[in-house]
C-alpha positions as CSV (number, residue, x, y, z in Angstrom):
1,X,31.2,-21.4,-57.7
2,X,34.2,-22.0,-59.4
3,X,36.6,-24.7,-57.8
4,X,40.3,-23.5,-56.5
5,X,43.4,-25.5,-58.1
6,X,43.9,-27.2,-54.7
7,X,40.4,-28.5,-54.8
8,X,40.8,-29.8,-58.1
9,X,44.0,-31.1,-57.5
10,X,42.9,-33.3,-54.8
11,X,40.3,-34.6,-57.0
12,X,42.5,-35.5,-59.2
13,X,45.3,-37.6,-57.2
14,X,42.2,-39.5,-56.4
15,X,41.0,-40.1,-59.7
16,X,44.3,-41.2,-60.6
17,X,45.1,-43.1,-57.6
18,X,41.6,-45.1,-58.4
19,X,43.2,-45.2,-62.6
20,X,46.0,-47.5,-61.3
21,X,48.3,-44.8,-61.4
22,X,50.5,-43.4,-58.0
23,X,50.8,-39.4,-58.4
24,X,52.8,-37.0,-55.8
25,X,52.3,-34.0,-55.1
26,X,55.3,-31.6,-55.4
27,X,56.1,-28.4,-53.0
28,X,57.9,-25.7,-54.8
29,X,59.1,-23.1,-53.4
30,X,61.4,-21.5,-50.0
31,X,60.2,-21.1,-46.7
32,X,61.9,-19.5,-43.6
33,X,62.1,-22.1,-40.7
34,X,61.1,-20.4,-36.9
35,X,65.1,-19.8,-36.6
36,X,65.0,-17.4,-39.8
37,X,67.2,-19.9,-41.9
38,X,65.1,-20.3,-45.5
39,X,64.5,-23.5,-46.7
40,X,64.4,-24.5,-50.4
41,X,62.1,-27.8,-51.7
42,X,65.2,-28.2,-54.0
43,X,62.9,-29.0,-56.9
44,X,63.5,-26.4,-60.0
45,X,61.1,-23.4,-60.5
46,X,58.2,-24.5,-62.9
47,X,57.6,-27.9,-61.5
48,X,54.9,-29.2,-61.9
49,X,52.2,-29.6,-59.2
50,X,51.8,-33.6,-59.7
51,X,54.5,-36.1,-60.6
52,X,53.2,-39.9,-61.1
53,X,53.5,-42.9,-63.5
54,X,51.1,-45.7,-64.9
55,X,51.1,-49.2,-63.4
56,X,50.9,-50.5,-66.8
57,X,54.1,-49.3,-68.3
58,X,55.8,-47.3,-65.2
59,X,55.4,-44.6,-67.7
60,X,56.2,-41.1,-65.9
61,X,54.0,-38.4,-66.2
62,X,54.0,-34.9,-64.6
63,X,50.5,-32.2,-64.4
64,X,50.3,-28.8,-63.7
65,X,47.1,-28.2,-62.2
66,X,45.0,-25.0,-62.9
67,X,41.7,-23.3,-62.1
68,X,39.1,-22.7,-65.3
69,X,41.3,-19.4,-66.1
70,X,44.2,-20.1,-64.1
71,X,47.2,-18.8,-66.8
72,X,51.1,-20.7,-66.5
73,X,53.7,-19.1,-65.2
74,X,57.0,-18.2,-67.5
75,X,59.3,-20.5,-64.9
76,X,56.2,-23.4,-65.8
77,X,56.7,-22.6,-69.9
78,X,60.3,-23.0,-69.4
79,X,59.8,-26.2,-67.5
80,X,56.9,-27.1,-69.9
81,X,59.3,-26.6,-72.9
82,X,62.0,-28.8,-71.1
83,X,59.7,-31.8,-70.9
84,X,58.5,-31.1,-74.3
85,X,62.5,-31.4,-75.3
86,X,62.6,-35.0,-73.6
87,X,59.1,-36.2,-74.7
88,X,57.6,-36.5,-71.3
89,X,53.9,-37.2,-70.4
90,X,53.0,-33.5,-69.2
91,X,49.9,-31.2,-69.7
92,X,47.9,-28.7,-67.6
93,X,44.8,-29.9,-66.2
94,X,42.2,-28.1,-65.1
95,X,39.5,-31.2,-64.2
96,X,39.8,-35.0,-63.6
97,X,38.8,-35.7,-67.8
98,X,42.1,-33.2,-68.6
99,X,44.5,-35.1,-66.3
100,X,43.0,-38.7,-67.4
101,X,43.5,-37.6,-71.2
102,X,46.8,-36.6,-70.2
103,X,47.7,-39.6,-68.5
104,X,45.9,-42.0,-70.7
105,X,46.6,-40.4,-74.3
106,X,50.3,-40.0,-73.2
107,X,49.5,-36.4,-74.3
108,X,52.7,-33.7,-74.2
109,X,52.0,-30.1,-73.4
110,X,48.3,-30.3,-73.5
111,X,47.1,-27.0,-72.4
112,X,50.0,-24.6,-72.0
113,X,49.5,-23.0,-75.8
């Protein structure tokens, strides 16, 4: 059985917790409260599931986390390309080895071509 991207994404803010490294995960999205007022996580469409940085350099990094076929978004290209713009640690990750390549080979972009 194939594992879902929330499965694998708790796998891997464990892995990296354990890699010296403090990840977060991030809520996109809006929601409408119990009085019918929506409520927006503030964060830009395309964000990435997980935002973290390296003890060892306080290096930020940011993964978007996807199933074996999972496909991005075009918000997450968008976002993908604006990282890519600024030179940020970002890839997609579909296991613990992607996001540790990510975060250890300071890779950009791995994964969303």
């Amino acid at each position: 059985m194939m594992a879902s991207e929330h499965e694998i994404q708790k796998l891997i803010q464990v892995a990296l917790s354990q890699h010296k490294c403090s990840v977060f995960r991030t809520n996109v999205g809006k929601v409408q409260t119990i009085d019918k007022r929506w409520f927006d996580t503030g964060l830009p469409q395309g964000f990435p599931d997980l935002m973290g940085y390296r003890w060892v350099d306080n290096q930020i990094f940011m993964i978007e986390v996807k199933s074996a076929t999972g496909k991005p978004r075009k918000d997450q290209l968008r976002f993908h390309e604006f990282l890519q713009s600024h030179n940020v640690i970002h890839g997609i990750a579909r296991s613990v080895q992607d996001a540790l390549m990510i975060v250890d080979g300071g890779l950009v972009g791995y994964g969303y071509d």
